[in-house]
C-alpha positions in Angstrom: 30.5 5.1 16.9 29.5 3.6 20.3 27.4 5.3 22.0 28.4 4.2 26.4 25.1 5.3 28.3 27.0 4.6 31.6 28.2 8.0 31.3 25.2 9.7 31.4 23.2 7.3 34.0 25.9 7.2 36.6 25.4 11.1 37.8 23.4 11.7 40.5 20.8 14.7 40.8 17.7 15.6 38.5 18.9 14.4 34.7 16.9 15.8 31.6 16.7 13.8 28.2 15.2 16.4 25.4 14.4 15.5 21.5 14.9 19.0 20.1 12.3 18.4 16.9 11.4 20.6 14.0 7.8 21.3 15.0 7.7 20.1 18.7 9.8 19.4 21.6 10.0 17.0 24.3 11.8 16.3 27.3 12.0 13.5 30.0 13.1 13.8 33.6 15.0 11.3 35.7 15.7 11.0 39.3 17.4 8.4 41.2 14.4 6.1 42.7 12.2 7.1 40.3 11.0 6.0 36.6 11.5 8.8 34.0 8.7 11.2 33.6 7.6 13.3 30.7 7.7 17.2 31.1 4.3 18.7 30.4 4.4 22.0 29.0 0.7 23.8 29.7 -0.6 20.0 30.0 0.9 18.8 26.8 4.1 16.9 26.3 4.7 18.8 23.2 6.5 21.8 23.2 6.3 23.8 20.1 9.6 24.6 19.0 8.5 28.0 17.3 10.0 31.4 18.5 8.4 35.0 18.2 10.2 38.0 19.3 7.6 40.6 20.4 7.4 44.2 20.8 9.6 44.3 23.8 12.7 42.4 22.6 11.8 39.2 24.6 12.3 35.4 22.7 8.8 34.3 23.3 8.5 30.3 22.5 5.9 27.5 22.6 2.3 28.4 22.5 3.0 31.8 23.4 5.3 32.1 20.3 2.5 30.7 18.4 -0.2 33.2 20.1 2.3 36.2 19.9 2.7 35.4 15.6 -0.5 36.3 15.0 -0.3 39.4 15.5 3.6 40.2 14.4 4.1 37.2 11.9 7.3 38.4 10.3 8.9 38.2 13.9 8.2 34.2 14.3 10.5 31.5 13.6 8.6 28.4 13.2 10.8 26.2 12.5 14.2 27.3 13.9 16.2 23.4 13.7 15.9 24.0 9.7 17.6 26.9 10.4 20.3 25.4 12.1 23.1 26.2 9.4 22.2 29.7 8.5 23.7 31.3 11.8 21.1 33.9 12.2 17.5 34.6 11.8 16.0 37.6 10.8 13.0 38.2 13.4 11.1 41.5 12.5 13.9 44.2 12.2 16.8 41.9 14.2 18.9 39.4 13.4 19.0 36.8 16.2 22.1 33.9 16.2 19.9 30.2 15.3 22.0 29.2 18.7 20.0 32.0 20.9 16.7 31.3 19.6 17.1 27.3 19.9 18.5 28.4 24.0 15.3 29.9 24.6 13.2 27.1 23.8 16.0 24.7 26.0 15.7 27.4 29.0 12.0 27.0 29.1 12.2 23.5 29.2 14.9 23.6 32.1 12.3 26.1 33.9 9.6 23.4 33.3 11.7 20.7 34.9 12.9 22.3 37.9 9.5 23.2 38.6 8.6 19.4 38.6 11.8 18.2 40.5 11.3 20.5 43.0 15.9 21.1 42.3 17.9 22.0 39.7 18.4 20.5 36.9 22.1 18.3 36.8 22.8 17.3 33.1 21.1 17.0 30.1 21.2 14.9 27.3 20.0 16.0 24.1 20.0 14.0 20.8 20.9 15.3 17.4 19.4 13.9 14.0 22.9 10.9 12.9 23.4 12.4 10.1 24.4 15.9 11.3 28.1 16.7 10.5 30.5 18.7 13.3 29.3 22.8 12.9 25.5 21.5 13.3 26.1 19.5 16.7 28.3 22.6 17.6 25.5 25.1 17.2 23.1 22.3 19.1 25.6 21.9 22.2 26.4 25.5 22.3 22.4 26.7 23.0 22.6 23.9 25.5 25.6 25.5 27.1 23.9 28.3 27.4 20.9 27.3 30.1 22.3 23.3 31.5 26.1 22.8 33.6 26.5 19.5 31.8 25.4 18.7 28.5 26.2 15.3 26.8 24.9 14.6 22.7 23.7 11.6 21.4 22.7 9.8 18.1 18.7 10.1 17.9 18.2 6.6 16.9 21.0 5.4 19.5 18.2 7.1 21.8 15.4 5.4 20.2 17.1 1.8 19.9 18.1 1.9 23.5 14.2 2.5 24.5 12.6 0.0 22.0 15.0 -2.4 22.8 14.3 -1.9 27.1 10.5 -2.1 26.7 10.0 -4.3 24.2 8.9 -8.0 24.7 12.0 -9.0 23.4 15.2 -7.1 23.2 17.1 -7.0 20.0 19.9 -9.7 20.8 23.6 -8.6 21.0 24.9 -8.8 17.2 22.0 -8.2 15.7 20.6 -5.0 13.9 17.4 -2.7 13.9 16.2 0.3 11.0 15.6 3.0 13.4 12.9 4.6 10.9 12.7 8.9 12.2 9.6 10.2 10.2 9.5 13.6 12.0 8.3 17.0 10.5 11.2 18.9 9.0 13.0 15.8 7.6 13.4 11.7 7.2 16.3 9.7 8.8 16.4 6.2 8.9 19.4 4.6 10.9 21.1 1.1 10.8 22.5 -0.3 14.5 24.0 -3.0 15.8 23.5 -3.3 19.3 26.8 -4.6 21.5 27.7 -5.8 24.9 27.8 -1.9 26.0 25.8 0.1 23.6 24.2 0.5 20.1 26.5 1.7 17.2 25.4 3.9 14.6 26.7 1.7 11.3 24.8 3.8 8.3 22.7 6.0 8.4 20.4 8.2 5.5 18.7 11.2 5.1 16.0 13.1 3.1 15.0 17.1 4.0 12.3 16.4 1.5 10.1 13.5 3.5 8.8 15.6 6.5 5.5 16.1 7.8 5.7 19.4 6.6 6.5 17.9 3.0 2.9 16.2 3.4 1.2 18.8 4.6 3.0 21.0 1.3 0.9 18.3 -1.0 -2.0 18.8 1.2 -1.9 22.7 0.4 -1.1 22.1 -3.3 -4.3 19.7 -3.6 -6.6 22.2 -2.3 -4.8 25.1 -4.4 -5.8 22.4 -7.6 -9.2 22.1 -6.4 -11.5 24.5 -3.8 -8.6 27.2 -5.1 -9.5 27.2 -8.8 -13.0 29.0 -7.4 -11.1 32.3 -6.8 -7.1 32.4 -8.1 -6.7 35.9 -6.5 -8.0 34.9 -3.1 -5.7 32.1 -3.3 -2.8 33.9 -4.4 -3.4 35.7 -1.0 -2.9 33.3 1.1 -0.1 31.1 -0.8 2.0 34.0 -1.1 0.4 36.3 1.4 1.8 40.2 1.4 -0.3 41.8 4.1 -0.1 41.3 8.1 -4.0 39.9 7.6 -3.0 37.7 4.6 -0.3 36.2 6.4 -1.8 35.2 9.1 -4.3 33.6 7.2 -2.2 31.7 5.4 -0.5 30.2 8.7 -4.0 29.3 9.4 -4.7 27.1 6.4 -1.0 25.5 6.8 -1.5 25.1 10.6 -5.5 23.5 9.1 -3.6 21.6 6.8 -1.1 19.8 9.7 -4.1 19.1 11.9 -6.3 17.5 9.0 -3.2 15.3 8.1 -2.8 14.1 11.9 -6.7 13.5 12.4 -6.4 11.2 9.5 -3.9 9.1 11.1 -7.0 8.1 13.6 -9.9 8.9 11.3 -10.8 8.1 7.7 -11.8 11.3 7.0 -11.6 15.5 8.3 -12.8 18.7 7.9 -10.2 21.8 6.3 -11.2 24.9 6.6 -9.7 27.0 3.9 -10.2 31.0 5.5 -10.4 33.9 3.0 -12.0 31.6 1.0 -14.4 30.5 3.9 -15.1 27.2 2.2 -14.9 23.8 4.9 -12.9 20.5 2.3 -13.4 16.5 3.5 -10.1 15.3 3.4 -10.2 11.3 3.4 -8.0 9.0 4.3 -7.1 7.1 1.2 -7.0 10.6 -0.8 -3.9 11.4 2.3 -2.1 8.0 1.8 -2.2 8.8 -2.6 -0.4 12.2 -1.9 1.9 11.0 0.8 2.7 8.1 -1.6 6.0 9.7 -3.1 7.5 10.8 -0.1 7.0 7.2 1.8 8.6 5.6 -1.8 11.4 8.1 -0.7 11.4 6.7 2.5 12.1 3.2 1.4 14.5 3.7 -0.9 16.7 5.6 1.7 16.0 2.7 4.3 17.0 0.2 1.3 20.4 2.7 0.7 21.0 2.7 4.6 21.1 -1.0 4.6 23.2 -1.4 1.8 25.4 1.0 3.2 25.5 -0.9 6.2 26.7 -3.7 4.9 23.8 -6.1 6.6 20.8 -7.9 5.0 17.1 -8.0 5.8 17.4 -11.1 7.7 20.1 -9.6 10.1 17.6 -7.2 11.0 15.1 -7.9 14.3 13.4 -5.0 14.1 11.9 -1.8 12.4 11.5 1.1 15.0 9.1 4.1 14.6 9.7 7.3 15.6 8.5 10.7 14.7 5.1 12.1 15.0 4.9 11.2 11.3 5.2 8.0 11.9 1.9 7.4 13.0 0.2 7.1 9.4 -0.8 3.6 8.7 0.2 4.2 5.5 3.7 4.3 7.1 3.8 0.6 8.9 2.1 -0.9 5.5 4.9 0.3 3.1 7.7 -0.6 5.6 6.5 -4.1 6.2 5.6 -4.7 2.1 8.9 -3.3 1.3 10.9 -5.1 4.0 8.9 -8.2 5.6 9.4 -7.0 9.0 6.2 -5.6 10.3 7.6 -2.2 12.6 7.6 -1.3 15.6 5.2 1.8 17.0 4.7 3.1 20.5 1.6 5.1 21.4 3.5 8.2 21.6 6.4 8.0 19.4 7.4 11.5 19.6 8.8 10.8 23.2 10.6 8.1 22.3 14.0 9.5 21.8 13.9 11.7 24.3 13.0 8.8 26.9 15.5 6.3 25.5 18.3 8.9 25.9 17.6 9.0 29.5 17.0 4.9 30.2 20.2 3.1 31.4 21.3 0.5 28.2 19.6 -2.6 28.3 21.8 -5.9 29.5 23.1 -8.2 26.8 21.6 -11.7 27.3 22.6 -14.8 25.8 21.5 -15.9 22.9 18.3 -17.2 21.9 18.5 -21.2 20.5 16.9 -21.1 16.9 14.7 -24.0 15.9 16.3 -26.6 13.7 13.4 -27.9 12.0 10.3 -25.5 11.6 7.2 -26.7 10.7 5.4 -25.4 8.0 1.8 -23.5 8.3 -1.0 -25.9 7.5 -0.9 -27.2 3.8 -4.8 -27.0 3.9 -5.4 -24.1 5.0 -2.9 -23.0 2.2 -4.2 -25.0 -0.2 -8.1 -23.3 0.6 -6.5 -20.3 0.0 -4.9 -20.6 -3.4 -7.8 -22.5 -4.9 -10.2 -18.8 -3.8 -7.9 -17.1 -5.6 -7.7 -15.2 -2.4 -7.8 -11.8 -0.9 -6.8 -11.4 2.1 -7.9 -8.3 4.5 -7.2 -7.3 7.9 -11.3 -6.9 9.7 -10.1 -5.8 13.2 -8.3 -9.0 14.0 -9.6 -11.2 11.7 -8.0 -11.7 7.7 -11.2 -12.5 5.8 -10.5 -14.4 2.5 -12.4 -13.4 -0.4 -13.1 -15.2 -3.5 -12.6 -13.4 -7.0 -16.1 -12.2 -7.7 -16.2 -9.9 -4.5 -14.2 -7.5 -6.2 -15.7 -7.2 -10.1 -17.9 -5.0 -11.8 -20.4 -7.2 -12.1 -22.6 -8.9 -9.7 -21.7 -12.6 -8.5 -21.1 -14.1 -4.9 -18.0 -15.9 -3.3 -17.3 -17.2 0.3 -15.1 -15.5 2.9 -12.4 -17.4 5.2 -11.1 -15.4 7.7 -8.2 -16.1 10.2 -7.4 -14.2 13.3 -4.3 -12.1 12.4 -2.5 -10.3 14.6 0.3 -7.7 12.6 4.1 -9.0 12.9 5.1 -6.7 15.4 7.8 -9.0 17.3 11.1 -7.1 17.7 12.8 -10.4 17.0 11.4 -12.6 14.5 12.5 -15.2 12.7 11.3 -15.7 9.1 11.1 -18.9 8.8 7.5 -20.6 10.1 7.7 -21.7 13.2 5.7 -24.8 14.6 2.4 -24.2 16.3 2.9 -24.4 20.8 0.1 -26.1 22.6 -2.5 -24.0 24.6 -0.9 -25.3 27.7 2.3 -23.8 27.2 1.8 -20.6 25.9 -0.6 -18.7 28.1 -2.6 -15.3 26.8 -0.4 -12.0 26.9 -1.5 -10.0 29.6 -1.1 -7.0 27.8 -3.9 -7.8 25.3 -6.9 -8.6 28.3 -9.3 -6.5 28.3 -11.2 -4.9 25.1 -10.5 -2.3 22.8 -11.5 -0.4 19.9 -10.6 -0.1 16.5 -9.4 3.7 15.6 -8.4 2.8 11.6 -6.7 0.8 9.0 -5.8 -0.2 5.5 -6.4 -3.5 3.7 -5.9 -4.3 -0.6 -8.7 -5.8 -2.3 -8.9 -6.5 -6.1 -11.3 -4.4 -7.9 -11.3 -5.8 -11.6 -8.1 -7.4 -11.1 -6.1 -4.5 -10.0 -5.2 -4.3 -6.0 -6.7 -1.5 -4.5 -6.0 0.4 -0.8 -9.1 0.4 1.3 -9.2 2.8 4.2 -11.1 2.7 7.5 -12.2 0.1 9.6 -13.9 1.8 12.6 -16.7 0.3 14.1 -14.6 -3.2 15.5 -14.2 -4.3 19.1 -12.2 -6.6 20.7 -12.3 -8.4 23.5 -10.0 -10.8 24.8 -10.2 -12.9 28.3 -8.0 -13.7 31.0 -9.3 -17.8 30.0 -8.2 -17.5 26.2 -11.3 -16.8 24.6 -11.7 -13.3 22.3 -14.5 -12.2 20.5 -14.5 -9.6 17.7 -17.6 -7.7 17.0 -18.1 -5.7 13.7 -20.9 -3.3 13.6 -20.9 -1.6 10.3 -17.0 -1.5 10.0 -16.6 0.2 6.6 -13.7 0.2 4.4 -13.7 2.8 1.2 -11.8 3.8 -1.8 -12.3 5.4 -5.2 -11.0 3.4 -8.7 -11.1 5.8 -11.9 -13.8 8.1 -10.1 -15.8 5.1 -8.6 -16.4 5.2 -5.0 -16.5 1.2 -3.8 -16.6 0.4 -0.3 -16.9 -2.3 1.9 -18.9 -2.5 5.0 -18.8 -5.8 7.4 -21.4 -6.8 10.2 -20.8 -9.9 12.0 -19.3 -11.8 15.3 -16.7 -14.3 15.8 -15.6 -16.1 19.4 -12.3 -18.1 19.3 -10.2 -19.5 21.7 -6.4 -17.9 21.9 -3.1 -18.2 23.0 0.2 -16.4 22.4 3.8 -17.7 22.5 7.0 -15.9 20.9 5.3 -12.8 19.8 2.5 -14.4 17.8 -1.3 -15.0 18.3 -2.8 -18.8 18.0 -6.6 -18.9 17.2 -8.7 -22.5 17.7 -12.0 -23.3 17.6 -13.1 -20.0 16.4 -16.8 -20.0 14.9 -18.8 -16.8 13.7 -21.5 -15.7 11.8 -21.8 -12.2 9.5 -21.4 -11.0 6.4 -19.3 -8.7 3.7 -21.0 -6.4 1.5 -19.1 -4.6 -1.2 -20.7 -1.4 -2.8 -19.8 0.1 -6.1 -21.3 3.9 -6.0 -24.4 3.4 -4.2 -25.5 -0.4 -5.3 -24.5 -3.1 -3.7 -22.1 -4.7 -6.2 -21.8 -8.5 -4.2 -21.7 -10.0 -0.6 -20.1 -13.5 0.9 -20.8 -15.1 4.2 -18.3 -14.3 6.6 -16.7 -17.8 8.0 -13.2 -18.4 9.7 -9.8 -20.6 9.4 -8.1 -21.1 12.6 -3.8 -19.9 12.4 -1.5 -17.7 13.7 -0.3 -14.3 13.3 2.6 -12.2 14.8 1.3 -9.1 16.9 2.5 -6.5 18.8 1.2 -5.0 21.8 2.1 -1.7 23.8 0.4 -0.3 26.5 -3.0 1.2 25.9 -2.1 0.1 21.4 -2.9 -2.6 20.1 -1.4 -2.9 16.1 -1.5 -5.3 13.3 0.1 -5.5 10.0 0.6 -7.9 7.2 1.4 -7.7 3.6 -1.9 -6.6 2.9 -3.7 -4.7 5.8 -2.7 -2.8 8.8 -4.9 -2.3 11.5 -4.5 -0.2 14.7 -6.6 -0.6 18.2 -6.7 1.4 21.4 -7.9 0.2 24.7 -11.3 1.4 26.0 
């Protein structure tokens, strides 16, 4: 199925793109002279997609849904798009049709838009998960009947393709493929397309309704039931299965703690849960989040694996990885994708808006071809050979890879020497794997978008502890700050890493300073002359189990930069940076 956006661009008038989600909706408006803009609902782009029905009859939705629930829980609908096939929902004492209470949210989104326009809205185009068979996209289009004149559907990841592929330093080249990756909050889709002269076409596409946020926050729930709710099993009782009007909305309380602990972790390495009846206040960190999302992301790989098999198409026909879904924001995510694949993805700084803005961007024009070098030259043997003979480590520190030798991560007591090399993660929407030769300075000048300096907001890198690799979590406390004339310098100021082996806390904390000189061609980073000083301390418990000097090896890394995000990833870290 070919998607033709021509259809929908041509019309004239106030155009609406919308991504009805599970938990939140989002909508982008078009005009003709004017780049999209993103609807704001009470100051927020997100639109909670919840309905109430109160006392008077009246569908309230959004916030005031949310409000509203607290008071009359059995009237709210949450989650109506997993309602989608059940026709009706019982709200209170009425039964109201799925299609109503999904028009309700729609109309105040259409209210919402005219009120920015300043005119009517003109058409609408609102995306639909791929996977959806005929009665779903029915049921969709007829609650969109009900509030917009036109209405056009489209794919969700033909939305999300289209957008990546338009703003992207590189557009994914005609022929080629992308894994449109949708981690939202009711369910997983992963999509294969192959984007064409006029369009992207949907060629597989996969599906799990068990690999939501929601799913995650579900194991968050269950932990703290196995832990902080083995103090009082009747209290807990209550708000698990709650019976009372005061029970229940406790309990939406500790799920609604339980989502916002699981997206603070996605920019912290640690939160505060407050579990009410109980009154007790958990610390959720984040490599305890990353162990209990662990199933559902091996889920998520193995339907990505079974999309591209279905496809018919093989990991080096792919030339990118794009995340969507607010879900997708876990670093955990990026880190299993690129292990599991060896295509480092693709995420905006707001990826829940990405399908609703690519469903209202014209396609982006085929260009030729890009010539493919013939001979690539391999990375530098030495600096290969230094890091087989350390037996090496690597990890991601901000946007250096520091090397560690074998007795860093032991039981006992012993020192080693760190290499690092600045690494940028392989965020290129079109990259080759083979090595490609190293550009002089003189023709590859530095990427604008990375100037200025930014802040390190979390990450993951694998050290061995006694042999076995182990996830480290963190990394705040790392500023970067790259110049207009090619020179960057990364500071660390107590940048800690942590995780916990058979009970054993270990963590790793980094002080140090590093000026290099940089350049970027093709979407990779080239570091020269770097020098530094610091060093890397790695703590079992509360001793300080053994340090190295921190030192550098100059190389190159893919990276990807977006706006006010800077990300990297490689087989063994993934870091994530926002502008200051």
């Amino acid at each position: 199925m070919i998607i033709d956006y021509r259809c929908v661009v041509a019309s004239d008038g106030v155009r609406l793109g919308i991504d009805y989600g599970t938990s939140n909706t989002v909508a982008v408006l078009a005009q003709v002279g004017r780049e999209p803009r993103t609807v704001l609902f009470d100051g927020s782009p997100l639109l909670p997609s919840g309905v109430c029905l109160d006392g008077t009859g009246r569908l309230l939705v959004g916030r005031d849904a949310w409000h509203t629930a607290l008071s009359v829980p059995a009237a709210f609908e949450p989650f109506p798009k997993q309602r989608i096939g059940d026709g009706a929902v019982l709200l209170g004492d009425r039964e109201v049709p799925v299609a109503e209470l999904i028009g309700a949210t729609l109309s105040r989104v259409g209210q919402e838009a005219t009120r920015i326009a300043g005119e009517p809205v003109t058409s609408v185009t609102l995306s639909f998960p791929a996977a959806w068979g005929t009665e779903r996209r029915r049921v969709l289009a007829e609650a969109a009947e009900r509030v917009f004149p036109v209405v056009e559907l489209v794919a969700e990841p033909v939305a999300a393709a289209n957008l990546f592929a338009g703003v992207a330093s590189q557009a994914v080249p005609v022929g080629r493929c992308a894994i449109v990756y949708d981690f939202g909050a009711g369910t997983f889709d992963v999509s294969v397309v192959r984007r064409g002269p006029g369009g992207f076409e949907v060629l597989a596409t996969e599906g799990r309704d068990d690999c939501g946020g929601l799913d995650l926050d579900a194991a968050v729930v269950r932990r703290l039931g196995a832990t902080v709710g083995q103090s009082s099993p009747e209290v807990w009782e209550r708000l698990v299965n709650p019976a009372s009007t005061a029970d229940r909305r406790a309990s939406r309380q500790l799920w609604e703690n339980a989502r916002t602990a699981k997206e603070m972790l996605s920019r912290a390495t640690s939160a505060l849960l407050h579990v009410p009846l109980l009154d007790s206040d958990v610390t959720v960190g984040r490599e305890e989040l990353d162990e209990l999302a662990a199933p559902l992301l091996a889920g998520t790989v193995e339907a990505t694996r079974a999309a591209i098999e279905a496809a018919g198409v093989v990991t080096a026909d792919l030339a990118a990885i794009y995340l969507t879904g607010g879900s997708s924001r876990m670093p955990a995510v990026s880190t299993a994708l690129h292990r599991a694949f060896s295509v480092a993805p693709i995420l905006v700084e707001q990826p829940e808006l990405v399908v609703a803005e690519g469903s209202v961007r014209p396609p982006v024009a085929a260009e030729s071809p890009t010539a493919v070098l013939a001979s690539p030259v391999p990375r530098s043997p030495s600096r290969t050979r230094q890091v087989v003979v350390l037996s090496a480590v690597v990890v991601s520190v901000a946007a250096v890879a520091v090397v560690v030798g074998p007795s860093l991560g032991s039981d006992g007591s012993g020192t080693g020497r760190a290499v690092g090399a600045a690494s940028t993660g392989p965020l290129s929407p079109s990259q080759s794997a083979a090595p490609t030769p190293t550009p002089t300075p003189s023709s590859a000048p530095v990427d604008s978008c990375v100037v200025g300096s930014w802040r390190s907001i979390g990450g993951q890198q694998t050290l061995k502890i006694n042999g076995h690799d182990t996830i480290f979590s963190g990394g705040a406390g790392v500023t970067m700050t790259y110049q207009a004339d090619g020179r960057v310098t990364v500071v660390w100021k107590n940048a800690t890493w942590k995780a916990t082996v058979n009970g054993t806390k270990w963590t790793e904390r980094i002080n140090g300073k590093v000026t290099a000189s940089v350049f970027h061609k093709g979407g990779k980073e080239y570091v020269t002359s770097s020098k530094g000083t610091g060093d890397v301390v790695l703590y079992r418990g509360s001793s300080r189990n053994s340090s190295v000097n921190l030192d550098l090896v100059n190389g190159d890394d893919p990276y990807f930069c977006f706006g006010d995000s800077l990300r990297f990833v490689d087989d063994d870290y993934s870091a994530e940076f926002k502008r200051l």
